[in-house]
Rosetta silent file (secondary structure, phi, psi, omega in degrees, C-alpha in Angstrom):
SEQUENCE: XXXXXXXXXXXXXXXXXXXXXXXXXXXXXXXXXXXXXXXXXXXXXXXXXXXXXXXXXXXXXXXXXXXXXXXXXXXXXXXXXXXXXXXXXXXXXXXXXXXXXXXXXXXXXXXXXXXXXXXXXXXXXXXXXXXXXXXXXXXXXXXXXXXXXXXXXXXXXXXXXXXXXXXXXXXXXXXXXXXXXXXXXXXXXXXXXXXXXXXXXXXXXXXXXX
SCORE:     score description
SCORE:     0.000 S_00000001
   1 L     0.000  -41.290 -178.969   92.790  -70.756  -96.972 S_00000001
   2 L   -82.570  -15.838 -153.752   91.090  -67.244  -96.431 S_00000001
   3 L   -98.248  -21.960 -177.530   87.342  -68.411  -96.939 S_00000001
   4 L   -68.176  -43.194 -173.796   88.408  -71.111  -94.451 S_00000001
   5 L  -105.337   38.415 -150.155   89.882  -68.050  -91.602 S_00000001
   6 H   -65.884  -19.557 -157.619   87.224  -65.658  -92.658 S_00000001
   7 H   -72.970  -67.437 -176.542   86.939  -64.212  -88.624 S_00000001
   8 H   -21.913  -71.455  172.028   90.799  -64.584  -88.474 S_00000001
   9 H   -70.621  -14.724 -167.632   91.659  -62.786  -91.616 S_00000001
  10 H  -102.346  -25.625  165.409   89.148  -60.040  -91.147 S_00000001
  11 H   -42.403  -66.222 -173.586   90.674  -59.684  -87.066 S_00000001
  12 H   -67.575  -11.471  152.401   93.969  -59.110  -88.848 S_00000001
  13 H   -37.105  -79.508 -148.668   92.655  -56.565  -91.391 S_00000001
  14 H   -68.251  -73.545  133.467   91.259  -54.399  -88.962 S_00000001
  15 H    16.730  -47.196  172.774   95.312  -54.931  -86.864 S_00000001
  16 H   -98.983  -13.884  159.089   96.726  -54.060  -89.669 S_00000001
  17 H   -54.634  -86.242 -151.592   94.590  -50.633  -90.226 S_00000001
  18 H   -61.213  -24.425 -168.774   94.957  -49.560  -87.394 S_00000001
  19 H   -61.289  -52.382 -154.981   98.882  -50.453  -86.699 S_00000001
  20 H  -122.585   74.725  161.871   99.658  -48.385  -90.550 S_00000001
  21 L   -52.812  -82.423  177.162   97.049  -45.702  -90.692 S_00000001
  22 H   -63.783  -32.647  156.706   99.465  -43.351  -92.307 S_00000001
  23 H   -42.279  -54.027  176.039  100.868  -45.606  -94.452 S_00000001
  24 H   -95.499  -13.250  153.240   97.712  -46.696  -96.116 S_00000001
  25 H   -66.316  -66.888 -158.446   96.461  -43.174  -96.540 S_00000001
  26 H   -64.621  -12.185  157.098   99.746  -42.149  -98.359 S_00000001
  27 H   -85.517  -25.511  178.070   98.938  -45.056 -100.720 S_00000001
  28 H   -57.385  -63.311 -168.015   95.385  -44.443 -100.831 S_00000001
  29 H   -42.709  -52.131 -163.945   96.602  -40.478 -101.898 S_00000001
  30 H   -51.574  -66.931 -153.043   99.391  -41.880 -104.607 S_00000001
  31 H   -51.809  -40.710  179.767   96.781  -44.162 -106.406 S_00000001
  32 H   -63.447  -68.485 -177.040   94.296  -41.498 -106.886 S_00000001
  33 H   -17.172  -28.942 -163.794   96.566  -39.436 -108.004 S_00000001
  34 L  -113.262   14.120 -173.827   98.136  -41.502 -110.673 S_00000001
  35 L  -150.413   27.816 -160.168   94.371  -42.542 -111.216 S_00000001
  36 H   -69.942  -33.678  150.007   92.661  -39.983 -111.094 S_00000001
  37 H   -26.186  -92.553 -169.178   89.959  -40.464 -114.135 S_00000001
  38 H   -18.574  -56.142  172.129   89.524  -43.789 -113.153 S_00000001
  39 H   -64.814  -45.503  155.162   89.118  -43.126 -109.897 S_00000001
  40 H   -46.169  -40.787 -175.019   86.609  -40.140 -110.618 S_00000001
  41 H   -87.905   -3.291 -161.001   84.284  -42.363 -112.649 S_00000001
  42 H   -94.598  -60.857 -177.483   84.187  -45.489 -110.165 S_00000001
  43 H   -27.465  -73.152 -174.686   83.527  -42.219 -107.575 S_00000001
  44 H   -54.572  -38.280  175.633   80.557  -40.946 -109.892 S_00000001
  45 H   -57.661  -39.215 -152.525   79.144  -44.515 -110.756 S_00000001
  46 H   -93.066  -25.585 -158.750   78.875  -45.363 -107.059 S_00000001
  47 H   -77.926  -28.243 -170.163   77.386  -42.034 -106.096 S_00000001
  48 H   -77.066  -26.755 -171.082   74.703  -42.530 -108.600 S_00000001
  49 H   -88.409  -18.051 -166.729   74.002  -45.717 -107.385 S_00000001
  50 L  -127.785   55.159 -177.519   73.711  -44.822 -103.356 S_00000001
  51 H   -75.229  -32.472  175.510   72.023  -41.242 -104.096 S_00000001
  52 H   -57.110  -78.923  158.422   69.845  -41.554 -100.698 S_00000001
  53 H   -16.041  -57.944  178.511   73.205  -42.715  -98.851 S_00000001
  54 H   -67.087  -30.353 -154.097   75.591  -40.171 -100.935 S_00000001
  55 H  -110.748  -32.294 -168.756   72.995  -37.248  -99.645 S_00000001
  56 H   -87.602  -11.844  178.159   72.342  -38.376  -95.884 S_00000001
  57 L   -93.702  -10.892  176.388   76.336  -38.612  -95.405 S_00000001
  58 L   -65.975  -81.403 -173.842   76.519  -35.238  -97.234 S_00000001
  59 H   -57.224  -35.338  170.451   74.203  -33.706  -95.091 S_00000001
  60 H   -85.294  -44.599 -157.900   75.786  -34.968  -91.677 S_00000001
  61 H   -95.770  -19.010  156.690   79.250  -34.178  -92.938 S_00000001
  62 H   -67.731  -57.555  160.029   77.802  -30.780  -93.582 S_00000001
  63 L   -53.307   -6.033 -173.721   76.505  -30.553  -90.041 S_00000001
  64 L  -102.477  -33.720 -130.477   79.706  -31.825  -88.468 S_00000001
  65 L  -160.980   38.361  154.717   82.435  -29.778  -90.252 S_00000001
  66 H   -86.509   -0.055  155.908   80.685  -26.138  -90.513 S_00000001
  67 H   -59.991  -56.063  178.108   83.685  -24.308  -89.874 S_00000001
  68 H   -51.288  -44.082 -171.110   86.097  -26.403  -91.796 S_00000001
  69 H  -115.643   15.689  132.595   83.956  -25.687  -94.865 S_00000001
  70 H   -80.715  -34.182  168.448   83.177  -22.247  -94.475 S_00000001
  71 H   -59.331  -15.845  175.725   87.191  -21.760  -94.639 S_00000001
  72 H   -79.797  -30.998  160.433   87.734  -23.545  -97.130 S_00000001
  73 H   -57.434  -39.143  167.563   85.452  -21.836  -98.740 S_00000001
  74 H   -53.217  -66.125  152.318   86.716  -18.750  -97.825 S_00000001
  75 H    -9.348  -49.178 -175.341   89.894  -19.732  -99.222 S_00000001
  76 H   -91.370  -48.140 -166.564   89.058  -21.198 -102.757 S_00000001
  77 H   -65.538  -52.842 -163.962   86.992  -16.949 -103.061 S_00000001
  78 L   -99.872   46.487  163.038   90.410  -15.522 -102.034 S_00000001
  79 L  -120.531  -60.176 -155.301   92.498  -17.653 -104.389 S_00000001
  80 L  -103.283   43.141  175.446   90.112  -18.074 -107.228 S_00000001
  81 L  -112.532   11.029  122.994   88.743  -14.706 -107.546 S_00000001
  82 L   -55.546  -63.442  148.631   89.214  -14.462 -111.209 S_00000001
  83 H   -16.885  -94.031 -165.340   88.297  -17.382 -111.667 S_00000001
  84 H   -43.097  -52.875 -160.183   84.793  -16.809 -109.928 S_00000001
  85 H   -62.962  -18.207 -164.077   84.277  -13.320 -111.662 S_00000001
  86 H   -98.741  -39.879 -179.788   85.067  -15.024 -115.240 S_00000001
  87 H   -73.546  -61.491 -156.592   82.600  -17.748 -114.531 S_00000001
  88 H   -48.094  -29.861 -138.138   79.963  -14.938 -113.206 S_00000001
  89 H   -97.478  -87.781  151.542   80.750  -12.919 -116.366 S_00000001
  90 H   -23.367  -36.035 -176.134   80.434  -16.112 -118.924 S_00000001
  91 L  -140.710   70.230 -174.962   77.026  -17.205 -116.861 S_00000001
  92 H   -86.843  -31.035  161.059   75.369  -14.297 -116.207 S_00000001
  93 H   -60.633  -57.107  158.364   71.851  -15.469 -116.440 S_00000001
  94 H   -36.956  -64.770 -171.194   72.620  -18.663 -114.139 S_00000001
  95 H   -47.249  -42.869 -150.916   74.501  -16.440 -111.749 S_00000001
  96 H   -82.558  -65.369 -176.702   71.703  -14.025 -111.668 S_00000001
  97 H   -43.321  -36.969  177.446   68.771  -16.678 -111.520 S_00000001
  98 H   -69.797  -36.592 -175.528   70.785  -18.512 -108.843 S_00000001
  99 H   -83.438  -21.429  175.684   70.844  -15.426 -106.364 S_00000001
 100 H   -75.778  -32.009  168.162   67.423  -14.538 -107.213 S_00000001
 101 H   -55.287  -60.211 -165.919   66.254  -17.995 -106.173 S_00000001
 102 H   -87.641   -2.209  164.864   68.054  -18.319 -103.182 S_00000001
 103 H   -92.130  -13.276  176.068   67.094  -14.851 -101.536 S_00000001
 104 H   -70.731  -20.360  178.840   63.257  -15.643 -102.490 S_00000001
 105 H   -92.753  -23.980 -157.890   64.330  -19.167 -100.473 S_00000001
 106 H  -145.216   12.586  165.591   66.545  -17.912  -97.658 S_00000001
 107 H   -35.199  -37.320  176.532   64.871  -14.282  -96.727 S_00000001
 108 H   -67.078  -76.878 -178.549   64.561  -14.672  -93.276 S_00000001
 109 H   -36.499  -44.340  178.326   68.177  -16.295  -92.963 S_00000001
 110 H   -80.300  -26.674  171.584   69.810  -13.289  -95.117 S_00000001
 111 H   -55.108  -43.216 -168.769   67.559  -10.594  -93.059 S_00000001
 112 H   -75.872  -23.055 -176.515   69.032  -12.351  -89.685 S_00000001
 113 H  -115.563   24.051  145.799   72.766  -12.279  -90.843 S_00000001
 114 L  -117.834   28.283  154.284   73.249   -9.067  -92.062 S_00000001
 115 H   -75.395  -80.465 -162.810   71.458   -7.671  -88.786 S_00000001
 116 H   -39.005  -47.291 -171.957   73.977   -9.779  -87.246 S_00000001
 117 H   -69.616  -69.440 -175.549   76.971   -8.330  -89.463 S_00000001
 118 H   -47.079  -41.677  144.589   75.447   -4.735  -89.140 S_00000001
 119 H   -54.583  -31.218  155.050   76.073   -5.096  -85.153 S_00000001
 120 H   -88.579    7.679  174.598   78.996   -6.177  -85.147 S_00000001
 121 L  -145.139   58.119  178.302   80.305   -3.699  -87.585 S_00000001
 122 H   -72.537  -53.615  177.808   78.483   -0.217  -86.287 S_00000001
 123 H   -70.682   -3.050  165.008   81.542    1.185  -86.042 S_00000001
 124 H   -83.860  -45.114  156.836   82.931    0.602  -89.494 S_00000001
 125 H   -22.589  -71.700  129.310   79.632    1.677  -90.804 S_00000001
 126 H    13.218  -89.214 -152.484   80.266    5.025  -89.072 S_00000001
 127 H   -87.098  -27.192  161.208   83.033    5.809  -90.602 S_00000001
 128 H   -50.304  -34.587 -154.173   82.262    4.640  -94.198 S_00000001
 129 H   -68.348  -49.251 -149.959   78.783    6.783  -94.229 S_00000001
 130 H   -64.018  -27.666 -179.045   81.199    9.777  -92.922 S_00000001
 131 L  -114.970   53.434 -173.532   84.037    9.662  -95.231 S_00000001
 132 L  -170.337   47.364 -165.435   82.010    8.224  -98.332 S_00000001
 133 H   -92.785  -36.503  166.247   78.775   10.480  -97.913 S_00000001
 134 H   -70.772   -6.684  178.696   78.863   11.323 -101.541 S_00000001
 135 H   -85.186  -41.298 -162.590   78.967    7.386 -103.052 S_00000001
 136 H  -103.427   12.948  108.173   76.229    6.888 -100.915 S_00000001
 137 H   -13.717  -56.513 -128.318   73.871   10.090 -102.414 S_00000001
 138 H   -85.697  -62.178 -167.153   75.055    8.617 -105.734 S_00000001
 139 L   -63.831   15.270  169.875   73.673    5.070 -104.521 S_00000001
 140 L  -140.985   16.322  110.771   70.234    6.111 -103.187 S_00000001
 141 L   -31.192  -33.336 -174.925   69.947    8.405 -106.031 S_00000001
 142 L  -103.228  -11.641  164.231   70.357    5.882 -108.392 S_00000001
 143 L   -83.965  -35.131 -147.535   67.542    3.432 -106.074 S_00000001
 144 L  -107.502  -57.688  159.265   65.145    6.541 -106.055 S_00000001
 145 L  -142.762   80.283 -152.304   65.409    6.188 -109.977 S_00000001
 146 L  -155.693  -44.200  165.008   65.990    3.181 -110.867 S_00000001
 147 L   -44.065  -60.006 -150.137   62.250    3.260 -108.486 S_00000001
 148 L   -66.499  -20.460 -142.455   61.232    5.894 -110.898 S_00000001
 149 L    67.843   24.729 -161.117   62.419    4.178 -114.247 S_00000001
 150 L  -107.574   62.344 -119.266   64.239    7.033 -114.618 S_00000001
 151 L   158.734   22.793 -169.941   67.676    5.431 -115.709 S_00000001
 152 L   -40.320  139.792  140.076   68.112    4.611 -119.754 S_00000001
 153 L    -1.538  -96.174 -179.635   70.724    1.937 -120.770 S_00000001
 154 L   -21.960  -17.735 -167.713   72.773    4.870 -121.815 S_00000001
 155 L   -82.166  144.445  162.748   73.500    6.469 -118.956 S_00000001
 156 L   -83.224  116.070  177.477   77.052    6.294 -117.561 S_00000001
 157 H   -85.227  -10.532  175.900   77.033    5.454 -114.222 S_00000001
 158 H   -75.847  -37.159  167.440   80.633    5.635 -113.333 S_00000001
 159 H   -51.576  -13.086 -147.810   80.527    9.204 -115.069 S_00000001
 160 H  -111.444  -35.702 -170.092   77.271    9.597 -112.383 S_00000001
 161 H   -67.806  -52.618 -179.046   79.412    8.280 -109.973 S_00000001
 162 H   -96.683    5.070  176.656   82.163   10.595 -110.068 S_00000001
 163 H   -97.610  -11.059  145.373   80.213   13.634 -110.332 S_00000001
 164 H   -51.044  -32.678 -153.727   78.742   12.382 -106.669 S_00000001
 165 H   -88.029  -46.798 -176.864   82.409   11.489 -105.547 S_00000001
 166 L   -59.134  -10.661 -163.677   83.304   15.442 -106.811 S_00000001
 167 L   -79.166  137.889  176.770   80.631   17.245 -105.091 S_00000001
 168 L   -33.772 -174.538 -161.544   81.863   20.520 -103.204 S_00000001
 169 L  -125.011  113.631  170.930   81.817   20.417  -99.348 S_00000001
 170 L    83.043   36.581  128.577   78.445   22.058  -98.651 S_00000001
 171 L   -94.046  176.069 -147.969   76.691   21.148 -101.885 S_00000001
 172 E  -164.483  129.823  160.574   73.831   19.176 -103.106 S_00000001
 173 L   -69.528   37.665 -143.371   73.751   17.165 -106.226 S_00000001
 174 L   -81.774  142.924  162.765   70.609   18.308 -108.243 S_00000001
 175 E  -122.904  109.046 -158.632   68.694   17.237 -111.011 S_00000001
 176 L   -17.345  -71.055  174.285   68.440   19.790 -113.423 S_00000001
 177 L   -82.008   71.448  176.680   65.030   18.368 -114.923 S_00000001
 178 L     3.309  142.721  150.794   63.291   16.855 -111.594 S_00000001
 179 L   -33.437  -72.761 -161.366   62.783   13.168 -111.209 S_00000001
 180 L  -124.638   44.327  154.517   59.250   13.621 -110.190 S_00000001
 181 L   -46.853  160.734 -160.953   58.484   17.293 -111.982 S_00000001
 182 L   -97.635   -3.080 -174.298   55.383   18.493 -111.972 S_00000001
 183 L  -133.092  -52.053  167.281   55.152   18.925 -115.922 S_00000001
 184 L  -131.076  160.083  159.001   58.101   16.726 -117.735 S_00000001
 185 L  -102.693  141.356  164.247   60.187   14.252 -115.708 S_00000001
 186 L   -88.112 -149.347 -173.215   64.041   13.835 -116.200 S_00000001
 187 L  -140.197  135.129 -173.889   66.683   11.220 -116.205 S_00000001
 188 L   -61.870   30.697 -164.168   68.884    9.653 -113.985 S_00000001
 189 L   -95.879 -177.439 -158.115   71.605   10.574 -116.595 S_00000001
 190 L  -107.881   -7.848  141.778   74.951   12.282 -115.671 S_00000001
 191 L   -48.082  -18.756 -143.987   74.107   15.707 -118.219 S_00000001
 192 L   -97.292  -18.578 -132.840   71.115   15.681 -116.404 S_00000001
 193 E  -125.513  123.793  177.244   73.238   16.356 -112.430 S_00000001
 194 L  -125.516 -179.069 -173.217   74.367   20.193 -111.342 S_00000001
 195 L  -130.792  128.419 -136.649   75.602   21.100 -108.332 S_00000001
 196 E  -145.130  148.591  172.778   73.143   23.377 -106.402 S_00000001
 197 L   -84.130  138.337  165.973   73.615   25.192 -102.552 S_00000001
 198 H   -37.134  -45.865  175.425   71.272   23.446  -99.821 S_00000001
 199 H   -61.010  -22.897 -153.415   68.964   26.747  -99.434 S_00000001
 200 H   -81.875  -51.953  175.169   69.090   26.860 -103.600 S_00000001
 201 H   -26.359  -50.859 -155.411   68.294   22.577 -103.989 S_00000001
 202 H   -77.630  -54.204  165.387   65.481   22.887 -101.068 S_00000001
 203 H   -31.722  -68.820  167.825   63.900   26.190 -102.994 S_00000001
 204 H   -25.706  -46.487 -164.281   64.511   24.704 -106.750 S_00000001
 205 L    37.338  -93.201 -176.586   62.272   21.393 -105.301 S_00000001
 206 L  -152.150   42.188  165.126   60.874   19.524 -108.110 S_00000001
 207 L  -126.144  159.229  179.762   60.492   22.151 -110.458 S_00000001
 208 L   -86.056  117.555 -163.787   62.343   23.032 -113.647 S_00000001
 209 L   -98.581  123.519  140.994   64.305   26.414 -113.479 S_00000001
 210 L  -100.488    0.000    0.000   65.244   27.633 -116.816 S_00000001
């Protein structure tokens, strides 16, 4: 009877979508649920089979719906952010090799949005440098040798960290044995860090005071 009405029967198909829409989504929804393997492997089988197809509908649906899926992304980071750090933790080589990839791949793009970010956040900038002037010593101290090699395994940096966080009002952060001495070099280590007055720091320079 249907191979006989195929126009007929396929009119009322499409009649029968559209009248119960919701209706055949909330059935669509149950069976995967209650099928959800099943349904996953039919899913994977088919994907494998249409990979040109599965990637140009990808790729469009990506281009359609970039809002929708940065929030959701946003979302699943501020839900899951144990989660993420325990996988980052567990796959630290992956993790690492994956970010190292994609800024040698995306330089331009990551140059252009945190220009972008950095203008639109001057004034938070501001106010971080001004009440967080000693974190950020500690952090171009620790870029300056970390340049240098200057920086053993051993050292503690949160101990390095808080003797930056600690520094007097009108002090300088010195390292006892220069960086870049003109006869031994030191170490970025936190034995190594005194606390010196700006005329004594500028005098001192890059020589070793005993």
């Amino acid at each position: 009877m249907l191979y006989r009405n195929k126009e007929r029967y396929k009119a009322w198909r499409i009649k029968y979508r559209l009248k119960n829409k919701e209706k055949i989504k909330q059935t669509t929804k149950l069976y995967r649920l209650k099928n959800k393997k099943h349904y996953l492997n039919v899913l994977k089988q088919w994907r494998l089979r249409n990979k040109q197809r599965t990637k140009k509908y990808n790729k469009e649906y990506r281009l359609k719906n970039k809002d929708k899926i940065k929030k959701i992304i946003r979302l699943y980071k501020l839900n899951n952010k144990d989660k993420i750090k325990q996988y980052r933790l567990n796959n630290k080589e992956k993790t690492k090799n994956y970010y190292e990839r994609y800024s040698l791949e995306n330089k331009n793009k990551i140059k252009k949005k945190n220009n972008k970010y950095y203008l639109n956040n001057k004034e938070h900038y501001k106010k971080y440098r001004l009440n967080n002037r000693n974190l950020i010593n500690a952090h171009a101290a620790k870029r300056r040798a970390s340049q240098l090699n200057a920086t053993p395994n051993f050292a503690n940096l949160n101990k390095i960290k808080e003797i930056y966080k600690n520094c007097p009002k009108g002090y300088h952060v010195d390292h006892i044995i220069p960086l870049q001495g003109k006869n031994v070099c030191g170490l970025h280590v936190e034995w190594n860090l005194q606390y010196l007055t700006p005329s004594a720091n500028i005098s001192k320079s890059n020589k070793l005071i005993i």
